[in-house]
C-alpha positions as CSV (number, residue, x, y, z in Angstrom):
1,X,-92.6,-15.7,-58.6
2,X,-96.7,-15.5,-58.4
3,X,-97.8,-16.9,-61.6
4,X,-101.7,-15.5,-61.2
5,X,-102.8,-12.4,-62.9
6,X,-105.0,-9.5,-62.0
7,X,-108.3,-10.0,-63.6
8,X,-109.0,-8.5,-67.0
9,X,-111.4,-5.8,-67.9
10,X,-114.7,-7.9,-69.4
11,X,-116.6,-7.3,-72.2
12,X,-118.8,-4.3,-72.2
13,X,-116.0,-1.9,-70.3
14,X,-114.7,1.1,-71.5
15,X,-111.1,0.9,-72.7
16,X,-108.8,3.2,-70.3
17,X,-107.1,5.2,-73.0
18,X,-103.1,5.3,-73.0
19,X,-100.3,6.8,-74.7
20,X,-97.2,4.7,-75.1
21,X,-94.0,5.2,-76.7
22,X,-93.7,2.7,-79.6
23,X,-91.6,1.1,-82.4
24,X,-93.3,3.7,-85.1
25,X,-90.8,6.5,-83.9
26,X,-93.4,8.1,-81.7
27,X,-96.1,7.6,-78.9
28,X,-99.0,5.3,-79.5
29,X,-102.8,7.0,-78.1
30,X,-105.6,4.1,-77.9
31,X,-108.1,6.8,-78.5
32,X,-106.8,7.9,-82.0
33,X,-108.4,5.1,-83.5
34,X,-111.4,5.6,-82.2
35,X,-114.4,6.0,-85.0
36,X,-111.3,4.6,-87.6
37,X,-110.6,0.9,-86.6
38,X,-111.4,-1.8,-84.5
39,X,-108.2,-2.4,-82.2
40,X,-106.5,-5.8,-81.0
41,X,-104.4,-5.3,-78.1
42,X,-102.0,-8.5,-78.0
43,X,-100.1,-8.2,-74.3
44,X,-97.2,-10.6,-74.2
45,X,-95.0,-11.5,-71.5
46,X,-91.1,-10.4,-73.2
47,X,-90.0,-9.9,-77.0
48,X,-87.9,-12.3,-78.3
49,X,-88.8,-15.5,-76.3
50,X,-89.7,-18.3,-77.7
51,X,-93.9,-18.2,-77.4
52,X,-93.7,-14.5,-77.5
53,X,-92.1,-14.6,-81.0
54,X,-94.1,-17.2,-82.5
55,X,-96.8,-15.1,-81.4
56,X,-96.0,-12.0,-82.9
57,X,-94.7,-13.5,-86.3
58,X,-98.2,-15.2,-86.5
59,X,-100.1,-11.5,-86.0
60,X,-97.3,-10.5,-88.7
61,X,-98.4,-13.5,-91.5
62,X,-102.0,-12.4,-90.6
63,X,-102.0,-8.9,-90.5
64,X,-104.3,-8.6,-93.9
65,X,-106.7,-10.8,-92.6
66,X,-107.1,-8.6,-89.4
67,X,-107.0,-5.4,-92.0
68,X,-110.2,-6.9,-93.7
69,X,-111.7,-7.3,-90.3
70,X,-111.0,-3.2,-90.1
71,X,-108.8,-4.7,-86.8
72,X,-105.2,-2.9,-86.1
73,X,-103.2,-5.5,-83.9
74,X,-101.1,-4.1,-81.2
75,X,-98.6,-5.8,-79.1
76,X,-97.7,-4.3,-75.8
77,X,-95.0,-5.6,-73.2
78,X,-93.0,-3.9,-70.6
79,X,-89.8,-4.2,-72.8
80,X,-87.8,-1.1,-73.5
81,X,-88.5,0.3,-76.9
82,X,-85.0,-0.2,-78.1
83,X,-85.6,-3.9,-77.1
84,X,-89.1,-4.1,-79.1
85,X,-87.1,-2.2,-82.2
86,X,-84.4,-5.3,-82.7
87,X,-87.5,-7.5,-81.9
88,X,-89.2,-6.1,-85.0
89,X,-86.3,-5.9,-87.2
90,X,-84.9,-9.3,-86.5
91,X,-88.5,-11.1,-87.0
92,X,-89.5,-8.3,-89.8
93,X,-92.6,-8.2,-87.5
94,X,-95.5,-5.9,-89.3
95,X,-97.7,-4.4,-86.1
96,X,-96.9,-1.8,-83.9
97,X,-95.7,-2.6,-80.6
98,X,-95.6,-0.7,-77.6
99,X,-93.3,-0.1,-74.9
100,X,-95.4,0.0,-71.1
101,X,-92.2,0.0,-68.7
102,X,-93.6,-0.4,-65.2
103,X,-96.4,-2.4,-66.6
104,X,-99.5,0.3,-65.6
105,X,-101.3,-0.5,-68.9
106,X,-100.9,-4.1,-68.4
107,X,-102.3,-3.0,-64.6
108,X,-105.0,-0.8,-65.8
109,X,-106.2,-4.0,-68.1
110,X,-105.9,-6.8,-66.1
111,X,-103.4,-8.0,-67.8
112,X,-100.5,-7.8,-65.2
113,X,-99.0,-10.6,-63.4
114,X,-99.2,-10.2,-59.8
115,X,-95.5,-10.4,-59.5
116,X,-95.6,-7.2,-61.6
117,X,-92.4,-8.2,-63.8
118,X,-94.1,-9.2,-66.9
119,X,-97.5,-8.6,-68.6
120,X,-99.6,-11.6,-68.9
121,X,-100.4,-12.9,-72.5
122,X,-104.3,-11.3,-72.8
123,X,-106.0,-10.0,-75.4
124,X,-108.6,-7.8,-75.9
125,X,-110.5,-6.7,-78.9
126,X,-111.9,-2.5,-78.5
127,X,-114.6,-1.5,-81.3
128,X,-114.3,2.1,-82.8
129,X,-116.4,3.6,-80.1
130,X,-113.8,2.3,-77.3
131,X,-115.4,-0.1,-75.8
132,X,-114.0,-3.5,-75.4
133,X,-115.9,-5.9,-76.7
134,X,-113.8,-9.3,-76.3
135,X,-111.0,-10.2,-73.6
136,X,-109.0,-13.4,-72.7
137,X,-105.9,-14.0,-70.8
138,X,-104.2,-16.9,-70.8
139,X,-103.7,-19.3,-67.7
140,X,-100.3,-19.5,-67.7
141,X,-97.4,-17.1,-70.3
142,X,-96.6,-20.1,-72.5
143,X,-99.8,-20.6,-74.3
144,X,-101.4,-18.6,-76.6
145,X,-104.5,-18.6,-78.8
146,X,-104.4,-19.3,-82.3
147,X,-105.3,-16.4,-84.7
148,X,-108.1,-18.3,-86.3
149,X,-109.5,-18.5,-82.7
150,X,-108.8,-14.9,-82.7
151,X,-110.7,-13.8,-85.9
152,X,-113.4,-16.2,-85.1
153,X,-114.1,-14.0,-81.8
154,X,-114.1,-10.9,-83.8
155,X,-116.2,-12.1,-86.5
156,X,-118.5,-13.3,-83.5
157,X,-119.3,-9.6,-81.7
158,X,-118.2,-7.5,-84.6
159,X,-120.5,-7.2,-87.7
C-alpha cells in the first residue's frame, strides 16, 4: 500500500460542499450549517480500530467544549453507514458521522490516501461563511492530535 496522502485544502479555501448519508437517519449537507456553526470535519482512516476509536470517543467526552466554541464535530470515513451505526452505538459516540464510500470527499479535501482505500486522519476547521480556516493531516493513520491541540487552533483563528 502507498502510505502518502493527497495534499489537503489550506487555510483560506472554500470548503467544496457535500451531502453524505450519515448515522442521524438521513444525509448530512456541509452547507446547512453555514451562517449557524462553525464545523470540524474529523476524517479517520476505519470505525472501530483502535486509534480511530480512541479518537472518536475523545470528540464524544469533548463535545460541550467544542459546543461553546459554536464548533459541530464531524467524523467522516469511507465505512458503510451500517458500519458507522454499530460504531456509534457500541462506543455511545455523540457526533455525527458520515458515510463517503469511494472516498470522493476525502479526495475533494485532500484527505485521501493515495492508495484510495482509506481516508487519511486530517482535520479541518470551516467558519460559518464556509471557508476553511484550519487544516492538518497527519503523517501517518496512527497518530492523531489531541483535542486540546484542537480547541487551541480554533480558539487561535476563530474569535
Amino acid at each position: 500500500m502507498d502510505n502518502t496522502f493527497s495534499t489537503p485544502l489550506m487555510s483560506g479555501t472554500d470548503a467544496p460542499d457535500f451531502t453524505l448519508p450519515g448515522t442521524g437517519g438521513g444525509p448530512v449537507t456541509l452547507s446547512s450549517y453555514r451562517g449557524r456553526k462553525h464545523v470540524l470535519l474529523a476524517f479517520f482512516p476505519a470505525a472501530g480500530t483502535p486509534v480511530c476509536t480512541t479518537e472518536m470517543c475523545a470528540f464524544g467526552d469533548d463535545v460541550d467544549r467544542f459546543s461553546q466554541a459554536d464548533v459541530e464535530v464531524i467524523g467522516i470515513s469511507m465505512d458503510t453507514v451500517d458500519a458507522l451505526k454499530q460504531f456509534r452505538d457500541e462506543h455511545s459516540l455523540r457526533t455525527p458521522l458520515l458515510s463517503d464510500i469511494g472516498g470522493a470527499v476525502a479526495r475533494q479535501f485532500g484527505a485521501l490516501w493515495k492508495s484510495g482505500t482509506i481516508a487519511n486522519r486530517a482535520y479541518f476547521l470551516i467558519d460559518k461563511r464556509g471557508v476553511i480556516r484550519w487544516a492538518h493531516a497527519e503523517e501517518h493513520p496512527g497518530l492523531r492530535r489531541e483535542n486540546a491541540e484542537i480547541l487551541d487552533a480554533i480558539n487561535s483563528v476563530i474569535s
